[in-house]
N, CA, C and O atoms as a Tripos MOL2 file, in Angstrom:
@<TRIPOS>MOLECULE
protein
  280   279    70     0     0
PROTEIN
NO_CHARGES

@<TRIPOS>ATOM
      1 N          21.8710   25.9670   11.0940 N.3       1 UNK1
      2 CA         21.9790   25.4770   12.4440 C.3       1 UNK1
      3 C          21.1570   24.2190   12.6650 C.2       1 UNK1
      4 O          20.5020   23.7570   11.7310 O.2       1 UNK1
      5 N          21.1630   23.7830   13.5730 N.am      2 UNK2
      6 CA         20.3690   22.3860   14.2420 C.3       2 UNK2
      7 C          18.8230   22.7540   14.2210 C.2       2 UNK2
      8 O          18.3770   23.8730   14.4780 O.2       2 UNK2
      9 N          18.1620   21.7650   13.9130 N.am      3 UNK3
     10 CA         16.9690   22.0490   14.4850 C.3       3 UNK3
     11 C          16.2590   21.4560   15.8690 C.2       3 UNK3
     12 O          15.7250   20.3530   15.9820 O.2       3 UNK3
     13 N          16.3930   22.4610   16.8700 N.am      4 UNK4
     14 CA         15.8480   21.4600   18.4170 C.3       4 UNK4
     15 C          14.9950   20.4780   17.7630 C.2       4 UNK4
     16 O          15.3210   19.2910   17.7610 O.2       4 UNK4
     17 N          13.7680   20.9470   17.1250 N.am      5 UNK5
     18 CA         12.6120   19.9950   17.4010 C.3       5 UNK5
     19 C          13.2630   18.8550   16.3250 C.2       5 UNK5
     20 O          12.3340   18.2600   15.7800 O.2       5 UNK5
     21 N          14.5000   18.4090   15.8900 N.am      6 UNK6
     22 CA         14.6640   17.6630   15.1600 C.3       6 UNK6
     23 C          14.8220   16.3220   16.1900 C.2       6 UNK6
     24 O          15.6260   16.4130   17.1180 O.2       6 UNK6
     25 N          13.9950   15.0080   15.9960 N.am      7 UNK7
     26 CA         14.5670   13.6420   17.2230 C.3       7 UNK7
     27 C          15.5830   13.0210   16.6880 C.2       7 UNK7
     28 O          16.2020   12.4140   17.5620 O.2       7 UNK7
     29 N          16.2730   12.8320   15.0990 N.am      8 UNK8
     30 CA         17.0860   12.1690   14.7970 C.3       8 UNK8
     31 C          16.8940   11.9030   13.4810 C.2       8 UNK8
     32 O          15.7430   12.0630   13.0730 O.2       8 UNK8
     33 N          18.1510   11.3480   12.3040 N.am      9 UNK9
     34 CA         17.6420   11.4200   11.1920 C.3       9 UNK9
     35 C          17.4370    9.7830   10.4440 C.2       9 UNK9
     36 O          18.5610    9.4440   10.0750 O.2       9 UNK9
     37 N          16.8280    9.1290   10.2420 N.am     10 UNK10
     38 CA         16.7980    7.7670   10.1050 C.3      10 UNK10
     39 C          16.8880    7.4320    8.2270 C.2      10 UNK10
     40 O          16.1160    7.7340    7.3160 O.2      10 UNK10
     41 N          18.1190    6.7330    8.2460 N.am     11 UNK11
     42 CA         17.6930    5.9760    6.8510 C.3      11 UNK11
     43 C          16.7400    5.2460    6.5760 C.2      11 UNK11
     44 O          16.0540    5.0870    7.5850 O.2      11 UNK11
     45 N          16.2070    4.5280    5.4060 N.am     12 UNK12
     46 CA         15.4630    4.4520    4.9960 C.3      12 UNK12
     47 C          15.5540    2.9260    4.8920 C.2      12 UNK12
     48 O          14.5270    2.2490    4.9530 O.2      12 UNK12
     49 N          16.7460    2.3790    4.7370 N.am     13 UNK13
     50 CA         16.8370    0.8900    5.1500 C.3      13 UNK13
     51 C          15.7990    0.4710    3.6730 C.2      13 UNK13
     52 O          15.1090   -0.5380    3.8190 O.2      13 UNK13
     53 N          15.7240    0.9720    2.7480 N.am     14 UNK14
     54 CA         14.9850    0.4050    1.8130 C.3      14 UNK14
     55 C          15.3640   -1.0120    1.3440 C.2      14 UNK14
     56 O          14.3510   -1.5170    0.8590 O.2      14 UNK14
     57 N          16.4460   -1.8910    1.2860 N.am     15 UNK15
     58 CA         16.8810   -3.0710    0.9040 C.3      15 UNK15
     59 C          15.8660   -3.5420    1.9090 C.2      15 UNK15
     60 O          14.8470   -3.8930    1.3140 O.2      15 UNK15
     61 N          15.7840   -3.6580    3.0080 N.am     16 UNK16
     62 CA         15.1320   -4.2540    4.1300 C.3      16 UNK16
     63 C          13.4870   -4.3110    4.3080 C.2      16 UNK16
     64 O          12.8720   -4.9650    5.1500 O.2      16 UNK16
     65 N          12.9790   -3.5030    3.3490 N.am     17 UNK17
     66 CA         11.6120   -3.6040    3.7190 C.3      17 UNK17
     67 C          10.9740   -4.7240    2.8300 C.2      17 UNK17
     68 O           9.7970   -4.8060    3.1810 O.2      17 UNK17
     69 N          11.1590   -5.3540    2.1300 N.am     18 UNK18
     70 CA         10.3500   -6.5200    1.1830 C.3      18 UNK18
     71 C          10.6980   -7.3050    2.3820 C.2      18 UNK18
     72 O           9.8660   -7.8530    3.1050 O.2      18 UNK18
     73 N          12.2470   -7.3300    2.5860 N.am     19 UNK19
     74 CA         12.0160   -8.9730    3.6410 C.3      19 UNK19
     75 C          11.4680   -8.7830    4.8270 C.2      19 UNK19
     76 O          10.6410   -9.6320    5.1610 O.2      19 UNK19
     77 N          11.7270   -7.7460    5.7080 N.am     20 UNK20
     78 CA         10.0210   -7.6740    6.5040 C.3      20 UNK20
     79 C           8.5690   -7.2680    6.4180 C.2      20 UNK20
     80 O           7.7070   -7.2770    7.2960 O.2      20 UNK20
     81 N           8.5100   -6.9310    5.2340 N.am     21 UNK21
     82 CA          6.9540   -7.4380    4.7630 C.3      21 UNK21
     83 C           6.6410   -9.1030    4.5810 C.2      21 UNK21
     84 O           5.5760   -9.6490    4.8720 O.2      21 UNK21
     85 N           7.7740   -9.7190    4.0590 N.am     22 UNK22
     86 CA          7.6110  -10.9680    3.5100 C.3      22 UNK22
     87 C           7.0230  -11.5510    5.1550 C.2      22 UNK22
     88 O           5.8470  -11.8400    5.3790 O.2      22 UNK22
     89 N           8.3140  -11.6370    6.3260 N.am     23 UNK23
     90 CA          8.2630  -11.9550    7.1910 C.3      23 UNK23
     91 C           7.8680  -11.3390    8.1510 C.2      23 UNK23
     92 O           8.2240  -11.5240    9.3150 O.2      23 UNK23
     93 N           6.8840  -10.3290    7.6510 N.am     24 UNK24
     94 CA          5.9020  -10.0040    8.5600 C.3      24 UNK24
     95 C           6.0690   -9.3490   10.0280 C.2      24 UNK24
     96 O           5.2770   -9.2890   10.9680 O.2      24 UNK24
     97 N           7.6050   -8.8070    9.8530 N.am     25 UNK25
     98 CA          7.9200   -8.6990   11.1860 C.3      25 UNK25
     99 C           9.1820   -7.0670   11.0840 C.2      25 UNK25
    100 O           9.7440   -6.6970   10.0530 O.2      25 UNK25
    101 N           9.2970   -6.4510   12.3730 N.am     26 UNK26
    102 CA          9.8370   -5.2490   11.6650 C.3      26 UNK26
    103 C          11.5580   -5.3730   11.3240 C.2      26 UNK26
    104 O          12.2230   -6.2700   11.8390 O.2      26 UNK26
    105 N          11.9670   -4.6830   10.6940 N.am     27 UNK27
    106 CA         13.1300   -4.3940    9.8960 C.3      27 UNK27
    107 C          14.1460   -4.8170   11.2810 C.2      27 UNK27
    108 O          14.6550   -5.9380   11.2640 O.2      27 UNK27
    109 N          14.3020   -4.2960   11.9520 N.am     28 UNK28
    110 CA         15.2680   -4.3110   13.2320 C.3      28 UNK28
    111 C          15.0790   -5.7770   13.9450 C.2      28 UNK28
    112 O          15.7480   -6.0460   14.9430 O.2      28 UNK28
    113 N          14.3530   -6.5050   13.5210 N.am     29 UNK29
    114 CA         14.0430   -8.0250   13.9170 C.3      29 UNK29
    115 C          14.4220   -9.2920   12.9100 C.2      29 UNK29
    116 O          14.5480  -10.4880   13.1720 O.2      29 UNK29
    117 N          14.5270   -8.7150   11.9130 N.am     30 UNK30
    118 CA         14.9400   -9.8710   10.8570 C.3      30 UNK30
    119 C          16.5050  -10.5480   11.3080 C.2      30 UNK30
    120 O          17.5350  -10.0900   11.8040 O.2      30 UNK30
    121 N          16.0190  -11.9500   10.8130 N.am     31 UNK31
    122 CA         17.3710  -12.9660   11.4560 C.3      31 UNK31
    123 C          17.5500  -13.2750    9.6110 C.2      31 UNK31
    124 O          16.9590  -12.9690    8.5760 O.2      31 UNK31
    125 N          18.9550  -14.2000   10.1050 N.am     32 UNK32
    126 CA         19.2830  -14.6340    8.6290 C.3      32 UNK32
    127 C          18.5820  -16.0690    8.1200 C.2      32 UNK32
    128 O          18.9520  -16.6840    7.1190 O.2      32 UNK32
    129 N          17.3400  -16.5330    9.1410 N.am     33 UNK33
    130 CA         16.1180  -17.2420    8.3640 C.3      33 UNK33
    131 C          15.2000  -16.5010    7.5930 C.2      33 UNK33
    132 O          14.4830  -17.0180    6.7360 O.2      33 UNK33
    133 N          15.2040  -15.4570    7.8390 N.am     34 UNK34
    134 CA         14.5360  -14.4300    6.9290 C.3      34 UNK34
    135 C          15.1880  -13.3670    5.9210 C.2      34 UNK34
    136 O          14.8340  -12.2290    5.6110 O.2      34 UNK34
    137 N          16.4400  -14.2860    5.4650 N.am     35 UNK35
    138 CA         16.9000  -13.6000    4.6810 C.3      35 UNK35
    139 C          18.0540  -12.1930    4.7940 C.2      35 UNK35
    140 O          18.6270  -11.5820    3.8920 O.2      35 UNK35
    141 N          18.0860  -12.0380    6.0640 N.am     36 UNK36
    142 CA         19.2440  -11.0010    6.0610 C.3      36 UNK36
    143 C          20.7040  -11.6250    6.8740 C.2      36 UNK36
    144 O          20.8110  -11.8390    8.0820 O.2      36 UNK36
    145 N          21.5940  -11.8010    5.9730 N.am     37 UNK37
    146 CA         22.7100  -12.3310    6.0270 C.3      37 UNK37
    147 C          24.0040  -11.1130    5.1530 C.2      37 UNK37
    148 O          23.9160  -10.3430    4.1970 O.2      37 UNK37
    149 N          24.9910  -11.4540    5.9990 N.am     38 UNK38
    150 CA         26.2470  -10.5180    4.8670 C.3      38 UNK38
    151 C          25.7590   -9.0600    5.0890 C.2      38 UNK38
    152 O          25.2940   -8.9750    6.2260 O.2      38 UNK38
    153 N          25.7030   -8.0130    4.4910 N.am     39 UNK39
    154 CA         25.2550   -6.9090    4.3360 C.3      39 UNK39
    155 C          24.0900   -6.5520    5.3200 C.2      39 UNK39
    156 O          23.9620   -5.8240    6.3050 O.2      39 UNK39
    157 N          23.1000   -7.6200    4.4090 N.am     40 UNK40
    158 CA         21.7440   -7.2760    4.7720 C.3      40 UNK40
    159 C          21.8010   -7.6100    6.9390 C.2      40 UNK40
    160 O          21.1130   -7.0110    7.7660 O.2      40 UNK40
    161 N          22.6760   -8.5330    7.1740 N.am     41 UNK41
    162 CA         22.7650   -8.5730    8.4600 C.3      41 UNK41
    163 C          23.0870   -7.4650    9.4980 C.2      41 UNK41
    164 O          22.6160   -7.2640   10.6170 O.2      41 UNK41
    165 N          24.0060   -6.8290    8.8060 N.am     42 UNK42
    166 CA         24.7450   -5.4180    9.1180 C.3      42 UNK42
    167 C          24.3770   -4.5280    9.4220 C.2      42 UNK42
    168 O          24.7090   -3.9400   10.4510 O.2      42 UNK42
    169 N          23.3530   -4.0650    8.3840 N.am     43 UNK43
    170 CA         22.0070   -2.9130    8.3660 C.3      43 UNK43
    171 C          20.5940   -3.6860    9.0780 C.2      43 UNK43
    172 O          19.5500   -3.0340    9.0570 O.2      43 UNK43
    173 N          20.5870   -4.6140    9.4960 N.am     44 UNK44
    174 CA         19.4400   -4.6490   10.7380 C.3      44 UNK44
    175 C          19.9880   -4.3040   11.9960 C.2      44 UNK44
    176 O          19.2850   -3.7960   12.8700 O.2      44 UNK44
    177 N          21.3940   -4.5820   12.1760 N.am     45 UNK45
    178 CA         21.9030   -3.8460   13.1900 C.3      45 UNK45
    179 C          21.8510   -2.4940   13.4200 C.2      45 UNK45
    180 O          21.4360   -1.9520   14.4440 O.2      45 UNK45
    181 N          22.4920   -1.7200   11.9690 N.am     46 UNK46
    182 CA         21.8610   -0.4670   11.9270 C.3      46 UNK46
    183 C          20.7650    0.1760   12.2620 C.2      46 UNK46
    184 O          20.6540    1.2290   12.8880 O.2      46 UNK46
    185 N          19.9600   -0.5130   11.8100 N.am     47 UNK47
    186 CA         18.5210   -0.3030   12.2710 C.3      47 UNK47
    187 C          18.1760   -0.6550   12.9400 C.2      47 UNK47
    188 O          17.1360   -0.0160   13.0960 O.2      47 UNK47
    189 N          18.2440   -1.4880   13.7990 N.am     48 UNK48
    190 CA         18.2270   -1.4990   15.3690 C.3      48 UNK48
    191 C          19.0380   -0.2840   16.3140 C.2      48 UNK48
    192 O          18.6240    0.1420   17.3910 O.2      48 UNK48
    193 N          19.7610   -0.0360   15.9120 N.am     49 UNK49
    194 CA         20.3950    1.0750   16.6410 C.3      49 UNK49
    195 C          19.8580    2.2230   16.1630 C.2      49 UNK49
    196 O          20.2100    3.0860   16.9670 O.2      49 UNK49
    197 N          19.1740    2.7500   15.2690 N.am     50 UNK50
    198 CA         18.7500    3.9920   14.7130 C.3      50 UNK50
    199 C          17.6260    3.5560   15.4050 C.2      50 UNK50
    200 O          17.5180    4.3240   16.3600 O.2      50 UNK50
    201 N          16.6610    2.6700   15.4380 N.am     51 UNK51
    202 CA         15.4190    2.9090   16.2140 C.3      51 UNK51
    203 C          15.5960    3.0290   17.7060 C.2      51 UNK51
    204 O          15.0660    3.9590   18.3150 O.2      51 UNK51
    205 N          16.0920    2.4080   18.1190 N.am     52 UNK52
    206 CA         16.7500    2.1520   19.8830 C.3      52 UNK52
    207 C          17.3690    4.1860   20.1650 C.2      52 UNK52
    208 O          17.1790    4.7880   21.2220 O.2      52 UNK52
    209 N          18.0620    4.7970   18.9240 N.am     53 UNK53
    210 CA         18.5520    5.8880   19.4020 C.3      53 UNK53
    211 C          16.8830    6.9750   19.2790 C.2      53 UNK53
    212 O          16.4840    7.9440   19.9230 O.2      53 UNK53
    213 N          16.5800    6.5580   18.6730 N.am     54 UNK54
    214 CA         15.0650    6.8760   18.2050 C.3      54 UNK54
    215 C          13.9890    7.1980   19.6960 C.2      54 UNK54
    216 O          13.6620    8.1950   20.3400 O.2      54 UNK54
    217 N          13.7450    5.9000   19.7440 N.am     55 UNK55
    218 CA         13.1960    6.0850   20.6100 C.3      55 UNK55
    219 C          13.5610    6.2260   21.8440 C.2      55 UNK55
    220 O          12.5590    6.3310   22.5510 O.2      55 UNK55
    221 N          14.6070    6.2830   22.4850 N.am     56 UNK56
    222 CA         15.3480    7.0210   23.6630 C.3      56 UNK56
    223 C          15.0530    8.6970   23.1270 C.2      56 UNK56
    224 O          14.3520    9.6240   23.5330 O.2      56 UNK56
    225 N          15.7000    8.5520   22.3630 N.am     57 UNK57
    226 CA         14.7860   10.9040   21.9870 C.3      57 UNK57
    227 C          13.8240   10.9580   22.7130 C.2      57 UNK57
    228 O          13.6450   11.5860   23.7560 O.2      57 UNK57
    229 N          12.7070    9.7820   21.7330 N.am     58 UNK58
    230 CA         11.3780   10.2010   22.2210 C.3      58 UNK58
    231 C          10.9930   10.1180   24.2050 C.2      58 UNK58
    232 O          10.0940   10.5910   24.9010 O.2      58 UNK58
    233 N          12.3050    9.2040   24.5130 N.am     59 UNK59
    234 CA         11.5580    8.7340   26.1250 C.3      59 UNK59
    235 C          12.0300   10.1050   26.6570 C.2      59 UNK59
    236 O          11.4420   10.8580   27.4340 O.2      59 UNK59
    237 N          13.2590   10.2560   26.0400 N.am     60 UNK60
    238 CA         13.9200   11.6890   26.9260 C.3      60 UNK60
    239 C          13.0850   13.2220   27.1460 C.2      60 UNK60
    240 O          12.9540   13.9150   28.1550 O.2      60 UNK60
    241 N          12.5100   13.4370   25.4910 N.am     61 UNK61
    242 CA         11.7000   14.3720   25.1390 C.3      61 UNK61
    243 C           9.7300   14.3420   25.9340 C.2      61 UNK61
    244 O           9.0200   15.3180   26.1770 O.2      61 UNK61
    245 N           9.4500   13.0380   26.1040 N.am     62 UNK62
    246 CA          8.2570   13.1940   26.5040 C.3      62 UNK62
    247 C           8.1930   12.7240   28.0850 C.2      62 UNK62
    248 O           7.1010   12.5870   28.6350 O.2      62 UNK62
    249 N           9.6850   12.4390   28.9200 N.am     63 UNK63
    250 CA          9.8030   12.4620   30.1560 C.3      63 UNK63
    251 C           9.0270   11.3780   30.9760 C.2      63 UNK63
    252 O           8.4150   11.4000   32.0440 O.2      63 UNK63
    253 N           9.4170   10.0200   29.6460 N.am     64 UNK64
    254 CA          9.1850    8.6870   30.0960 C.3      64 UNK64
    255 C          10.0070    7.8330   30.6800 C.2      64 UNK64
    256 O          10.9630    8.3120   31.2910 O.2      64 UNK64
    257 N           9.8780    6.7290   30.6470 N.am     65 UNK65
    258 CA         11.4730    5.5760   30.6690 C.3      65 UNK65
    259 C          12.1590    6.1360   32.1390 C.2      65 UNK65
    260 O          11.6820    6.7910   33.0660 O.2      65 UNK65
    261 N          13.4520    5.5800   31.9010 N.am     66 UNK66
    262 CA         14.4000    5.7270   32.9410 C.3      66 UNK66
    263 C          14.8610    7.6690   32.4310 C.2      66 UNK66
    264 O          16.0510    7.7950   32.7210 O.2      66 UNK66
    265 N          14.5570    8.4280   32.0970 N.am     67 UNK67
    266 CA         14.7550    9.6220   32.0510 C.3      67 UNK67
    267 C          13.1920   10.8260   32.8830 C.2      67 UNK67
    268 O          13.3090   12.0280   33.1220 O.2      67 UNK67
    269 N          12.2510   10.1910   33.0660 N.am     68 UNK68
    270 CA         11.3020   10.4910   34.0280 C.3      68 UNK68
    271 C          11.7080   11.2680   35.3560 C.2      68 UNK68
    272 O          12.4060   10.7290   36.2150 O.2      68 UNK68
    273 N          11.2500   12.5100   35.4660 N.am     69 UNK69
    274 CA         11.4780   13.1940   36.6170 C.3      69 UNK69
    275 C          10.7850   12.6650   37.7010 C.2      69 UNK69
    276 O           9.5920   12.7380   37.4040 O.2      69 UNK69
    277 N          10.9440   12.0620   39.0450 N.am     70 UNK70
    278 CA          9.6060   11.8420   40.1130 C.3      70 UNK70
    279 C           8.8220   13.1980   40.5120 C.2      70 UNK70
    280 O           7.8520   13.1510   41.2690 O.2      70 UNK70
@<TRIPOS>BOND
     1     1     2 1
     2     2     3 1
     3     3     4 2
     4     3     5 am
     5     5     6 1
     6     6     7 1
     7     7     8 2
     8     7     9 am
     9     9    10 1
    10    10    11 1
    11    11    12 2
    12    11    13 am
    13    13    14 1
    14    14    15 1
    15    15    16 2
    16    15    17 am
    17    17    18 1
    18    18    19 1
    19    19    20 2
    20    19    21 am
    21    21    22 1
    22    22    23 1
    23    23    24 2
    24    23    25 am
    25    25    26 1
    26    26    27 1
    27    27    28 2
    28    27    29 am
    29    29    30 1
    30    30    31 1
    31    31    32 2
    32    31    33 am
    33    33    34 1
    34    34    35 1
    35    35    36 2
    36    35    37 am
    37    37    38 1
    38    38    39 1
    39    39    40 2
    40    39    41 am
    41    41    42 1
    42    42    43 1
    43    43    44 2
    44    43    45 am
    45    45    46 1
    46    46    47 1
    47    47    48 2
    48    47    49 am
    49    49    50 1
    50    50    51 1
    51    51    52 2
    52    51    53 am
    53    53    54 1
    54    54    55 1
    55    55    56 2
    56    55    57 am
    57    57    58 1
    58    58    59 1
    59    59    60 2
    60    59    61 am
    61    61    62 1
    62    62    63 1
    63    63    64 2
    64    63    65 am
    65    65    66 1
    66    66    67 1
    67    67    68 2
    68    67    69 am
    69    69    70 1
    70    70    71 1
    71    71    72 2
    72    71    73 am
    73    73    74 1
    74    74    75 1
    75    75    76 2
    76    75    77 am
    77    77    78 1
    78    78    79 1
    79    79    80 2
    80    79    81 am
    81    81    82 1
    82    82    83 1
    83    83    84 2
    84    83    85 am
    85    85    86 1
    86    86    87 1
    87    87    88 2
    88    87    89 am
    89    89    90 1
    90    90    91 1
    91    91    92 2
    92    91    93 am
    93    93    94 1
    94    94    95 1
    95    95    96 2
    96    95    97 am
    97    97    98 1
    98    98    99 1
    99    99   100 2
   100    99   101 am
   101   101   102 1
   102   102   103 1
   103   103   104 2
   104   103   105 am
   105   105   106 1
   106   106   107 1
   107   107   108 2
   108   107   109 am
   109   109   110 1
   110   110   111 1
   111   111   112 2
   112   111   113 am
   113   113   114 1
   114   114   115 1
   115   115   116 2
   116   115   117 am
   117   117   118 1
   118   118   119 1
   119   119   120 2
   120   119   121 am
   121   121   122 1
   122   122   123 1
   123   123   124 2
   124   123   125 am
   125   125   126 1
   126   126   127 1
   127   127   128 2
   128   127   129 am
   129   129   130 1
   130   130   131 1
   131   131   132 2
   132   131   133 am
   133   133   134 1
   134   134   135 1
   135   135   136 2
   136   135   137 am
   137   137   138 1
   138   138   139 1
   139   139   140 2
   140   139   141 am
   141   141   142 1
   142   142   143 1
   143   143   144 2
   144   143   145 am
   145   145   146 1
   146   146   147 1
   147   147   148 2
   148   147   149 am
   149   149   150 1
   150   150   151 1
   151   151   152 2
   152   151   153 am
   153   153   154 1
   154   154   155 1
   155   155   156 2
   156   155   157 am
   157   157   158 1
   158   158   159 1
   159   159   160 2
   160   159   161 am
   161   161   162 1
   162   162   163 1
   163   163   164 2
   164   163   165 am
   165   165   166 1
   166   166   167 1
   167   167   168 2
   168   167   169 am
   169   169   170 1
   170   170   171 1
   171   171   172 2
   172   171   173 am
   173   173   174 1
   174   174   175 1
   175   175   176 2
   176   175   177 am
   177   177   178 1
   178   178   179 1
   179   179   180 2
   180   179   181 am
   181   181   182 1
   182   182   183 1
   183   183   184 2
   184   183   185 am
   185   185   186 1
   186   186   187 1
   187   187   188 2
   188   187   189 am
   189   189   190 1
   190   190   191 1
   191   191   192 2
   192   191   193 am
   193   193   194 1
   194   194   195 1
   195   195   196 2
   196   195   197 am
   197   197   198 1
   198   198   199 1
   199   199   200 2
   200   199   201 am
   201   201   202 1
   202   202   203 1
   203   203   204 2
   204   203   205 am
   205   205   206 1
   206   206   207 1
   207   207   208 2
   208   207   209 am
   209   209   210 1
   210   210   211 1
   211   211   212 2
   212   211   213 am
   213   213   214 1
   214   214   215 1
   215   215   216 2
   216   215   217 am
   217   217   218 1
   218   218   219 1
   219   219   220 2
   220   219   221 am
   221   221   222 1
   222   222   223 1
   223   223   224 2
   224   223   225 am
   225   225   226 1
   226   226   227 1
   227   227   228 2
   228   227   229 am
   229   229   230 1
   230   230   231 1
   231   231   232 2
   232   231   233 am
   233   233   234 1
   234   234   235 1
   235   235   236 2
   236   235   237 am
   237   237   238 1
   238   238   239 1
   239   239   240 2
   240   239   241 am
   241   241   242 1
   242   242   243 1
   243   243   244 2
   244   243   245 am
   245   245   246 1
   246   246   247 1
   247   247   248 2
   248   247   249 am
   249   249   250 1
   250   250   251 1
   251   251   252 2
   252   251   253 am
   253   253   254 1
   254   254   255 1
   255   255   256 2
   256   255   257 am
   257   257   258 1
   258   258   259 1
   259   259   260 2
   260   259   261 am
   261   261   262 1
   262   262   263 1
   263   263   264 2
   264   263   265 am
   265   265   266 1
   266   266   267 1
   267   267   268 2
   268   267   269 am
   269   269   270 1
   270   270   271 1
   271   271   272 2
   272   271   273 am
   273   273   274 1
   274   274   275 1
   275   275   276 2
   276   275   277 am
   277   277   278 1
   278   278   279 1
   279   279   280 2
@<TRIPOS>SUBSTRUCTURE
     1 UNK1         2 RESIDUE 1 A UNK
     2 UNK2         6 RESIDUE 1 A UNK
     3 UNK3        10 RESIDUE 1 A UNK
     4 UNK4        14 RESIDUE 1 A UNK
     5 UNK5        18 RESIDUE 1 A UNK
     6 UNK6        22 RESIDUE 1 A UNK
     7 UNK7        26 RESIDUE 1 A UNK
     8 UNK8        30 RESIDUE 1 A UNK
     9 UNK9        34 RESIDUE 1 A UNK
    10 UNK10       38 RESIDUE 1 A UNK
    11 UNK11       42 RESIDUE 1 A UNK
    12 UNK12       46 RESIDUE 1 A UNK
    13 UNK13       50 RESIDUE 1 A UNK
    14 UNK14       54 RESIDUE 1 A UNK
    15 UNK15       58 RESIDUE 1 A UNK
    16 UNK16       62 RESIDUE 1 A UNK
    17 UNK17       66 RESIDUE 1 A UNK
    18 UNK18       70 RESIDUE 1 A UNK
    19 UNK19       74 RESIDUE 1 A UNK
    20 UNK20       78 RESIDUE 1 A UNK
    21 UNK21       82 RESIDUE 1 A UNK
    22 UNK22       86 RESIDUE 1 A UNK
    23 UNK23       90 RESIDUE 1 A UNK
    24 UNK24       94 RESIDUE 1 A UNK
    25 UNK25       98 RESIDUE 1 A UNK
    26 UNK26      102 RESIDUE 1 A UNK
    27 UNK27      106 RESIDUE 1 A UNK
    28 UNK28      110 RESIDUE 1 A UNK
    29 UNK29      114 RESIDUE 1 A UNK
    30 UNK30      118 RESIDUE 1 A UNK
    31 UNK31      122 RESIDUE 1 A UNK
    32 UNK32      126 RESIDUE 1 A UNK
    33 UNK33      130 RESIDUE 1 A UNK
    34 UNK34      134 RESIDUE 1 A UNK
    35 UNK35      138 RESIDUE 1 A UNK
    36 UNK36      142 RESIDUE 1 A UNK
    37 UNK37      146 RESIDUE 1 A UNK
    38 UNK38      150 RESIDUE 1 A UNK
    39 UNK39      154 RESIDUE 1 A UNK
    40 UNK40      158 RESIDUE 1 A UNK
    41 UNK41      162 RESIDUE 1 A UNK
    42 UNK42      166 RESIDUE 1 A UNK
    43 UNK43      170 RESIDUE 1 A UNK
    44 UNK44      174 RESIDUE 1 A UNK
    45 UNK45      178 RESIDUE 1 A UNK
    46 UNK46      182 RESIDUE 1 A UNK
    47 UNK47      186 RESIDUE 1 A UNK
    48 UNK48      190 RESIDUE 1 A UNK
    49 UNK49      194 RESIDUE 1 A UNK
    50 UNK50      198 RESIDUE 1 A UNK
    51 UNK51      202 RESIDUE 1 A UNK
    52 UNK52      206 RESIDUE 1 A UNK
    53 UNK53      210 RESIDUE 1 A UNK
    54 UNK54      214 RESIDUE 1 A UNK
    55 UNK55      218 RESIDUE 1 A UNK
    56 UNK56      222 RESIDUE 1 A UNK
    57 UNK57      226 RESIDUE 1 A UNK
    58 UNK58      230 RESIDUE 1 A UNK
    59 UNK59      234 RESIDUE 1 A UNK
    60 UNK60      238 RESIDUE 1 A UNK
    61 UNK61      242 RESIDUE 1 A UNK
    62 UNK62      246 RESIDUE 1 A UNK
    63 UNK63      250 RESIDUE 1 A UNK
    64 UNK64      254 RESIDUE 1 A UNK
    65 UNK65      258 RESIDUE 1 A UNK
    66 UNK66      262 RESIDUE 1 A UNK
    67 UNK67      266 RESIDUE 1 A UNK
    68 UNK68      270 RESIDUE 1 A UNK
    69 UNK69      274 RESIDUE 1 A UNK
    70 UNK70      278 RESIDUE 1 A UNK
């Protein structure tokens, strides 16, 4: 079965981490001056959307953000 306390399952985006170490900046931010073009362009999108679904879990689950009860 599911696990509630599970927030989501995230790849690992491993192609992507040298070029934001290089550029110093996180995975979901790299442009194609830093090297992610073709493919590698594709999967920062990915990963922008896996973190963005990410952290909406977390706003929903700890009753932050626009999901906040008054």
């Amino acid at each position: 079965g599911e696990d509630p306390a599970r927030l989501g399952l995230m790849r690992q985006f491993q192609s992507l981490l040298r070029m934001a170490r290089q550029a110093r900046k996180p995975i979901f931010d790299l442009a194609a001056a830093d090297g992610a073009i073709g493919a590698h362009a594709a999967m920062v999108r990915d990963a922008h959307d896996a973190f963005a679904a990410l952290a909406t879990a977390i706003g929903k689950r700890a009753g932050i953000g626009q999901w906040a009860t008054p």
